[in-house]
Chimera marker file (.cmm) of the C-alpha trace (Angstrom):
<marker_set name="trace">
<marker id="1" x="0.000" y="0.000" z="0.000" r="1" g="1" b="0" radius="0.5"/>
<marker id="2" x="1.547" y="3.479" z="-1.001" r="1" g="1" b="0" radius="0.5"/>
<marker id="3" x="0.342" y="6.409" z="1.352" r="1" g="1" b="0" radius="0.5"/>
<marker id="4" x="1.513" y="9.690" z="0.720" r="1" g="1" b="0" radius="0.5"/>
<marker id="5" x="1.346" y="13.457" z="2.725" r="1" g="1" b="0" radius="0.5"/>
<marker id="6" x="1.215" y="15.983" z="-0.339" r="1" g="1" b="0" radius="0.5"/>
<marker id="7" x="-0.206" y="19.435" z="-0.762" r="1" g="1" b="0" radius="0.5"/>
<marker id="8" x="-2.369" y="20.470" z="-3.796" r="1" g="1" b="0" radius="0.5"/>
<marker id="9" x="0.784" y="22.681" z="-5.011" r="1" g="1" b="0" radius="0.5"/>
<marker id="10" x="2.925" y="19.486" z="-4.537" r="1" g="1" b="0" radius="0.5"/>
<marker id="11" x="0.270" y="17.547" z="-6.579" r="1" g="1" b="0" radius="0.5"/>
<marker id="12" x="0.398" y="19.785" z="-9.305" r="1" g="1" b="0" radius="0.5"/>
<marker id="13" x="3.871" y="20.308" z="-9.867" r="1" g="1" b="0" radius="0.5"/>
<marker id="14" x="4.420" y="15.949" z="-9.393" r="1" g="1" b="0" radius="0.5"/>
<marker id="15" x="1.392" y="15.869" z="-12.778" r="1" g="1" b="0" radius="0.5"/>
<marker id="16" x="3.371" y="18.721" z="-14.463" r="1" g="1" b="0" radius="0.5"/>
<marker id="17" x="7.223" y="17.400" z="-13.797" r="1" g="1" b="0" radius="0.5"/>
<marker id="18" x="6.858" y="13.798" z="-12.754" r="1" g="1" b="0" radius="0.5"/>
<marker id="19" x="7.032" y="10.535" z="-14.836" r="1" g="1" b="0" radius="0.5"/>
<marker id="20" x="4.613" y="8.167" z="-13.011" r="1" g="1" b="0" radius="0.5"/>
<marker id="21" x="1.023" y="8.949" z="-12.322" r="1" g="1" b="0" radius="0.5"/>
<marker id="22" x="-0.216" y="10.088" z="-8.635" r="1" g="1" b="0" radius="0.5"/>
<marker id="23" x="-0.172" y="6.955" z="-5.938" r="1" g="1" b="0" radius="0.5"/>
<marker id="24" x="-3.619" y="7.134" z="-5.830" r="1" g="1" b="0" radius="0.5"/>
<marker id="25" x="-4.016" y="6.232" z="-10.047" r="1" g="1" b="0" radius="0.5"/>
<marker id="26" x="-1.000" y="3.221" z="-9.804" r="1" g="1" b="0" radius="0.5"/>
<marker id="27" x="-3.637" y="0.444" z="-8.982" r="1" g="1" b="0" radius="0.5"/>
<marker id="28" x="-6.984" y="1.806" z="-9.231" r="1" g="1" b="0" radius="0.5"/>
<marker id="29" x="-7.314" y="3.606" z="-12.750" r="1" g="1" b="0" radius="0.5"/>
<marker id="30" x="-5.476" y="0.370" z="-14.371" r="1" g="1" b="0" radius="0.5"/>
<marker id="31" x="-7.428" y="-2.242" z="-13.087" r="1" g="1" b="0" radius="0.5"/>
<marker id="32" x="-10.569" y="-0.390" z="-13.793" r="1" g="1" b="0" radius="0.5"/>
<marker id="33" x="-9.807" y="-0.459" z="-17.486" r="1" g="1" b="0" radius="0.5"/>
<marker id="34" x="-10.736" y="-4.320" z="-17.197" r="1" g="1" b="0" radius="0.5"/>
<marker id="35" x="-14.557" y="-6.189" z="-17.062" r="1" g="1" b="0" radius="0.5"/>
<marker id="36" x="-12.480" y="-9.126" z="-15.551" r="1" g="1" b="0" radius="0.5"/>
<marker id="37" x="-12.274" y="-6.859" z="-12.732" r="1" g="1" b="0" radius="0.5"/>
<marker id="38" x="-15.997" y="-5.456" z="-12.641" r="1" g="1" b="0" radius="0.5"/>
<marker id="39" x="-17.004" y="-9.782" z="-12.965" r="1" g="1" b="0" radius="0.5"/>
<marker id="40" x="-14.851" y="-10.432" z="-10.318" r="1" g="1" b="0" radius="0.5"/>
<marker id="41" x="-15.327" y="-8.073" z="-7.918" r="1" g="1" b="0" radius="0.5"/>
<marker id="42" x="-19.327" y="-7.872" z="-9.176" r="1" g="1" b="0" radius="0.5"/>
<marker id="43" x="-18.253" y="-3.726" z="-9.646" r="1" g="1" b="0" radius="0.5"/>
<marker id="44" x="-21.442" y="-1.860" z="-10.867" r="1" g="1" b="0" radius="0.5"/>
<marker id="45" x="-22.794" y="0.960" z="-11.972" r="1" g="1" b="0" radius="0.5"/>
<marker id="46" x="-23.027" y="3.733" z="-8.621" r="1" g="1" b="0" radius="0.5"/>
<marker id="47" x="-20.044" y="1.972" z="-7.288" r="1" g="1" b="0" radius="0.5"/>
<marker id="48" x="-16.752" y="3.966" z="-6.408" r="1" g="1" b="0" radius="0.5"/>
<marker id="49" x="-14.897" y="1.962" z="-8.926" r="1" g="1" b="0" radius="0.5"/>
<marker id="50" x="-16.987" y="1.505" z="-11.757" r="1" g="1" b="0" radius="0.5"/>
<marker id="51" x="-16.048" y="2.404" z="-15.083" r="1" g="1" b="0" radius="0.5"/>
<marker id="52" x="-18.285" y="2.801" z="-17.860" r="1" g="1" b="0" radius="0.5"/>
<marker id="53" x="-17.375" y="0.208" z="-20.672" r="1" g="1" b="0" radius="0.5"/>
<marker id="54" x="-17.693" y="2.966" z="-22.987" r="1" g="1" b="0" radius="0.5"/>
<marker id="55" x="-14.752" y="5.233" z="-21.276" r="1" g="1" b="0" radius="0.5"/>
<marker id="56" x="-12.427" y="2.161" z="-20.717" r="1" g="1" b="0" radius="0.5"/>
<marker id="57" x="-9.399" y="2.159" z="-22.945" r="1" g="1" b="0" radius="0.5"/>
<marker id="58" x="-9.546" y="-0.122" z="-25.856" r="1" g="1" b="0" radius="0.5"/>
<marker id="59" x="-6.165" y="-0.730" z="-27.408" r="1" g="1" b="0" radius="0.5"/>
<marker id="60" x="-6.841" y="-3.728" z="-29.823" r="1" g="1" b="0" radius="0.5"/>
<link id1="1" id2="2" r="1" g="1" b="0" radius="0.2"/>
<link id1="2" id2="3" r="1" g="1" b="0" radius="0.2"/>
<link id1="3" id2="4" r="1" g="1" b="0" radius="0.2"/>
<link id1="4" id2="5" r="1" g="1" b="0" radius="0.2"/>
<link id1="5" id2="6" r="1" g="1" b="0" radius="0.2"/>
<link id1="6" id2="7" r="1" g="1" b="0" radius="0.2"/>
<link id1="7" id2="8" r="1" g="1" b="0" radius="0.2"/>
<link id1="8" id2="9" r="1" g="1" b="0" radius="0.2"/>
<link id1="9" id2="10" r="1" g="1" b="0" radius="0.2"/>
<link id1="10" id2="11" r="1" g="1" b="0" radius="0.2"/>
<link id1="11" id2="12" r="1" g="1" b="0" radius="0.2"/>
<link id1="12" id2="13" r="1" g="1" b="0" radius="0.2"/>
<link id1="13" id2="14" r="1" g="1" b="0" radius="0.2"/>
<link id1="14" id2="15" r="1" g="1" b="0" radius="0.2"/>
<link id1="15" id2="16" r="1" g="1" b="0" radius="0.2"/>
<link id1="16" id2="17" r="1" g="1" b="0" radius="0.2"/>
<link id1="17" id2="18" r="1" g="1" b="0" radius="0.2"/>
<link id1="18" id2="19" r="1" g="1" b="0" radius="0.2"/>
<link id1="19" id2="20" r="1" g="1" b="0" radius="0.2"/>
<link id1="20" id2="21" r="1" g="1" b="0" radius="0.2"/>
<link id1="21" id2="22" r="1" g="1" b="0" radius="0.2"/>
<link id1="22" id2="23" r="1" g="1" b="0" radius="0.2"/>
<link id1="23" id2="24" r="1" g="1" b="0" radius="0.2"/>
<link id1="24" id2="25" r="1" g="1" b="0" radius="0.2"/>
<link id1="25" id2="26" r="1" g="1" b="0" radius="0.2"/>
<link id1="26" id2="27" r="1" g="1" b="0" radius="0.2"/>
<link id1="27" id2="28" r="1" g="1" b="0" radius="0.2"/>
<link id1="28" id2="29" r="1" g="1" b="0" radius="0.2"/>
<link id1="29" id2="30" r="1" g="1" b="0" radius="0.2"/>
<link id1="30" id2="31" r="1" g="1" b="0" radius="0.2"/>
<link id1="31" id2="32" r="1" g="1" b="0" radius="0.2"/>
<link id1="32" id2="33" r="1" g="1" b="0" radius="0.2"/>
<link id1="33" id2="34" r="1" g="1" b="0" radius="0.2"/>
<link id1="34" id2="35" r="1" g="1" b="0" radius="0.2"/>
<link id1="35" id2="36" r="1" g="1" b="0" radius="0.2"/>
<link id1="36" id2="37" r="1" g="1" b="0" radius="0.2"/>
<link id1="37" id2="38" r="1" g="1" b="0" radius="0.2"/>
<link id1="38" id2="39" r="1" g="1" b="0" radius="0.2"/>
<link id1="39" id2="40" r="1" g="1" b="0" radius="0.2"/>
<link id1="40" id2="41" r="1" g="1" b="0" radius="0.2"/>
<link id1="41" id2="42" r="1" g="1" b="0" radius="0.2"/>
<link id1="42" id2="43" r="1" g="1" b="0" radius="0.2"/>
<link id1="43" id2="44" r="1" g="1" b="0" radius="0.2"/>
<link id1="44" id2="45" r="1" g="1" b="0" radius="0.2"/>
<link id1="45" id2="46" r="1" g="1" b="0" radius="0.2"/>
<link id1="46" id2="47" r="1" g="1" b="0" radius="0.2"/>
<link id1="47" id2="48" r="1" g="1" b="0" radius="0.2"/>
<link id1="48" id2="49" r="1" g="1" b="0" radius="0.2"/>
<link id1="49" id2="50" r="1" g="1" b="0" radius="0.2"/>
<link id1="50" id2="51" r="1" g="1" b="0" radius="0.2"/>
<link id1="51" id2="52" r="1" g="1" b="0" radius="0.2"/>
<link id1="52" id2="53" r="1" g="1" b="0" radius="0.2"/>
<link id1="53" id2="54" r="1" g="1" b="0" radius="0.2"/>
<link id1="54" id2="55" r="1" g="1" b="0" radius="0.2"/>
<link id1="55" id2="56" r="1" g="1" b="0" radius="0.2"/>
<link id1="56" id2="57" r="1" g="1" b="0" radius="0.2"/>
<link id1="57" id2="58" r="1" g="1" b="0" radius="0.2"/>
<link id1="58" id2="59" r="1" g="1" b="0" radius="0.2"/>
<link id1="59" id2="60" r="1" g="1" b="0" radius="0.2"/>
</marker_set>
């Protein structure tokens, strides 16, 4: 688990200068992209982690 004490300004300037995405996107935002995760973890619509099928990335 990554935990991390950061101001807004701090934020910012890691999005603007930084090469990996904020702690809070490393897990979360990537295994959202995946209905094996919204089967598995029965993730639906109203939930915090839901992702519409229509705004998940689709690469092939």
């Amino acid at each position: 688990m990554c935990r991390m004490l950061v101001t807004e300004e701090g934020l910012v300037q890691r999005l603007q200068t930084g090469t990996h995405p904020p702690y809070y996107l490393c897990t979360n935002a990537i295994v959202q992209q995946f209905e094996e995760f919204h089967s598995a973890y029965d993730i639906a619509e109203g939930d915090d982690m839901y992702l519409a099928s229509g705004s998940r990335l689709n690469v092939w």
